[in-house]
N, C-alpha and C positions, 0 to 999 in steps of 0.2 A: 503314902507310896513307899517311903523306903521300908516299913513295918512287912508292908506285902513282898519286896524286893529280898527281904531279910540283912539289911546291911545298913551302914551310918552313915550319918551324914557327912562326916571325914572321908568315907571310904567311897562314897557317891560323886562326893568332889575330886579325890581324886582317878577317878574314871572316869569322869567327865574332860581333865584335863589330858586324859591319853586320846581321846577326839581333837581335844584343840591344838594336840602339839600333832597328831595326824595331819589335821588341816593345813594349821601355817608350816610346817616345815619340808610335807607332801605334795598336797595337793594343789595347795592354792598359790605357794611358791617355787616349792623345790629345791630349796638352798642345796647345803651340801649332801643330803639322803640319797644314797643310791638305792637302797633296800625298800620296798613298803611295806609298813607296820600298821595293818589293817588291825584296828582296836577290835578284841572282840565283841560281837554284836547279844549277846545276852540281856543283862543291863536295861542296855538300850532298847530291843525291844519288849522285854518285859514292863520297864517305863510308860510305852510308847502305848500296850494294852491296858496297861492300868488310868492310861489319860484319858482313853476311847472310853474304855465303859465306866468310866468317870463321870464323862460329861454326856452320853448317852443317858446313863440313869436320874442325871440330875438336872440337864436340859433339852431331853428328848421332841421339845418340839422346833430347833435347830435346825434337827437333819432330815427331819421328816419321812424316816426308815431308810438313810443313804448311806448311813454311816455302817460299813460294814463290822462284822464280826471281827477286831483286831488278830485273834488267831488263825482262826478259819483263811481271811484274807494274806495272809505272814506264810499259812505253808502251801494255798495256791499260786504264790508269786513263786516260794522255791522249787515247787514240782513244774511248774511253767518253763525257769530257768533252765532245772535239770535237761528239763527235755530237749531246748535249745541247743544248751551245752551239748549234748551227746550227739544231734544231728550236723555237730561243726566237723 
């Protein structure tokens, strides 16, 4: 995964650590942050596709053709959003 992501294992770890300090110091508690530092989502979803047709290719019979296409499904949720957004 990180071959395809093109980055290290150091560099993975610490991007994974700008989510957990997002988490505990945002979302889940809020201590002293006024600001939100929404970690960019790259990464992360690129990860996230790399899992999906990971485990589709190698235990396809799981999902039983449920599991959708991880990109396909990634920019109908953002055009869905968009759309939302704009009608507010």
């Amino acid at each position: 995964m990180l071959a395809d992501l093109g980055i290290s294992e150091n560099q993975f770890g610490v991007y994974l650590l700008t989510f957990k300090t997002y988490r505990d110091k945002f979302l889940a508690h809020l201590d002293d942050e006024k600001i939100m530092n929404i970690p960019v989502l790259d990464f992360a979803t690129e990860s996230i596709r790399y899992l999906c047709d990971h485990l589709r290719s190698e235990h396809p019979e799981w999902f039983n053709g449920e599991l959708p296409l991880m990109g396909d499904y990634y920019r109908a949720c953002c055009a869905e959003s968009q759309q939302i957004f704009a009608e507010l």
